[in-house]
C-alpha positions as CSV (number, residue, x, y, z in Angstrom):
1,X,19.6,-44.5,-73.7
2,X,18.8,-48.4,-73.4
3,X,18.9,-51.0,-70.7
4,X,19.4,-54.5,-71.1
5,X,17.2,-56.6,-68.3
6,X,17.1,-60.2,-68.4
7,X,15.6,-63.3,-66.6
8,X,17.3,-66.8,-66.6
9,X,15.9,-70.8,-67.3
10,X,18.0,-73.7,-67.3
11,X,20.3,-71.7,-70.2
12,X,17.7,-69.4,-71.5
13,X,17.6,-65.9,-71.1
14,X,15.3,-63.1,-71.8
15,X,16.1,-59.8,-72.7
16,X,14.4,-56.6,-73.0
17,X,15.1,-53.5,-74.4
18,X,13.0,-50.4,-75.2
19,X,13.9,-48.1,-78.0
20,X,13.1,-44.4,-78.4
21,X,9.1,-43.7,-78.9
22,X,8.8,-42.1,-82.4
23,X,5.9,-40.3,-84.6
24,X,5.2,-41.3,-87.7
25,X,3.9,-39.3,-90.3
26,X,0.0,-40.1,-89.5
27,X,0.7,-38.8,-85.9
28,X,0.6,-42.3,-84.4
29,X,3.5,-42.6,-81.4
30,X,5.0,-45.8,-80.6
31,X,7.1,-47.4,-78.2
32,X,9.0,-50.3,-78.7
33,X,10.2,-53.2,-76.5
34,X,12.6,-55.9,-78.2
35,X,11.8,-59.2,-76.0
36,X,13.5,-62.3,-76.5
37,X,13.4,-65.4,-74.1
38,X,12.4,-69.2,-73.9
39,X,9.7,-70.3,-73.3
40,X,8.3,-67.0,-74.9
41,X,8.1,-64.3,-72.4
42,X,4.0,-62.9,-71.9
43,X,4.2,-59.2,-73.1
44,X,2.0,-56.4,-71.1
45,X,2.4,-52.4,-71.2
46,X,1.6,-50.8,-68.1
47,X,1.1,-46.8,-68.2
48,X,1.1,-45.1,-64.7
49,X,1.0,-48.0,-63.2
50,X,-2.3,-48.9,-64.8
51,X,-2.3,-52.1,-67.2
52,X,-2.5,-50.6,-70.4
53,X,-5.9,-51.5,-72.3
54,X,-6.3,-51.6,-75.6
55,X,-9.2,-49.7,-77.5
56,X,-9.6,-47.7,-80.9
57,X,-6.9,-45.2,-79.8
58,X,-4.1,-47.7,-77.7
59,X,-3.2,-50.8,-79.3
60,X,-0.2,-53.6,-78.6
61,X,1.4,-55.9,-80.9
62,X,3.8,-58.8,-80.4
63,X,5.7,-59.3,-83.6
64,X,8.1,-62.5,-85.0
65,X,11.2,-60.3,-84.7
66,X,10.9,-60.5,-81.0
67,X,9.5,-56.7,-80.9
68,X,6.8,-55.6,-79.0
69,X,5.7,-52.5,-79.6
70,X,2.5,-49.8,-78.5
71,X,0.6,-47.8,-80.2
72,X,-1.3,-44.0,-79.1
73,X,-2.7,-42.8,-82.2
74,X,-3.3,-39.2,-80.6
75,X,-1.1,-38.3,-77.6
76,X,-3.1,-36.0,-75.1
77,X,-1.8,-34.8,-71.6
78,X,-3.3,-37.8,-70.0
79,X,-1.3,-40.0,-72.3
80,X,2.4,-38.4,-70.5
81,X,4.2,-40.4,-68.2
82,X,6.2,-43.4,-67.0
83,X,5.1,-46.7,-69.4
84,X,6.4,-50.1,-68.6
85,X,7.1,-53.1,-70.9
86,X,6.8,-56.4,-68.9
87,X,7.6,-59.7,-69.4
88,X,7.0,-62.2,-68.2
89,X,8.0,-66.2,-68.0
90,X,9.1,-69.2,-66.3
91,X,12.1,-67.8,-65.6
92,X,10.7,-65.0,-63.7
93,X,10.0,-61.4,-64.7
94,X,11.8,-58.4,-66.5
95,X,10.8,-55.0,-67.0
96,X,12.0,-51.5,-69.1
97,X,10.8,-47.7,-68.7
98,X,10.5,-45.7,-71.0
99,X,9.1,-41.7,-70.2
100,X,6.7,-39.4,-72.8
101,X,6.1,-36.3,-72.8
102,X,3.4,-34.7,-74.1
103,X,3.3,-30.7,-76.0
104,X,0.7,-28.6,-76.7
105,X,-2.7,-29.8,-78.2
106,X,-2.5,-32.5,-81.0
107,X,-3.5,-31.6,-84.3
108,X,-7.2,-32.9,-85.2
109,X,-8.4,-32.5,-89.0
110,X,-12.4,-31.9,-89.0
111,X,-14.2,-33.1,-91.8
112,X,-17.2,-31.2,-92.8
């Protein structure tokens, strides 16, 4: 299920809400945050309560459409867990959970 969270300024409001993490067909898993807010909310992931940084295997991206969403392109054990979208503005702060579970090994092709 999805929660709603939002922060308040002078009228504005910013909303969050995090949709299911999916697989696509290249084994990349996402996560999804819809953020929407004035001025526009600052968007960070936070995994374990680690900021999340980004390198060949995690990236982030903050789309027009208000969603910001994070990539794993291989999910390992160390990748399960609590991850947080933040945001953050004027207004204050607002923040949604979402939890993945990792099984088994991932697949891995080798060339040779």
């Amino acid at each position: 299920s999805s929660r709603d969270f939002q922060i308040y300024n002078e009228g504005n409001r910013t909303t969050l809400k995090i949709s299911e993490v999916f697989t696509d067909d290249a084994g990349t898993h996402s996560i999804s945050c819809k953020v929407t807010g004035k001025p526009q909310p600052r968007v960070t992931w936070v995994h374990n309560d680690r900021e999340v940084k980004e390198n060949s295997d995690v990236w982030t991206t903050q789309r027009t459409d208000g969603y910001c969403e994070l990539f794993i392109s291989e999910a390992f054990p160390e990748d399960m867990g609590e991850y947080i979208c933040k945001a953050v503005n004027v207004a204050g702060t607002a923040t949604t959970r979402a939890h993945v579970h990792v099984e088994g090994e991932p697949f891995r092709k080798t060339l040779l």
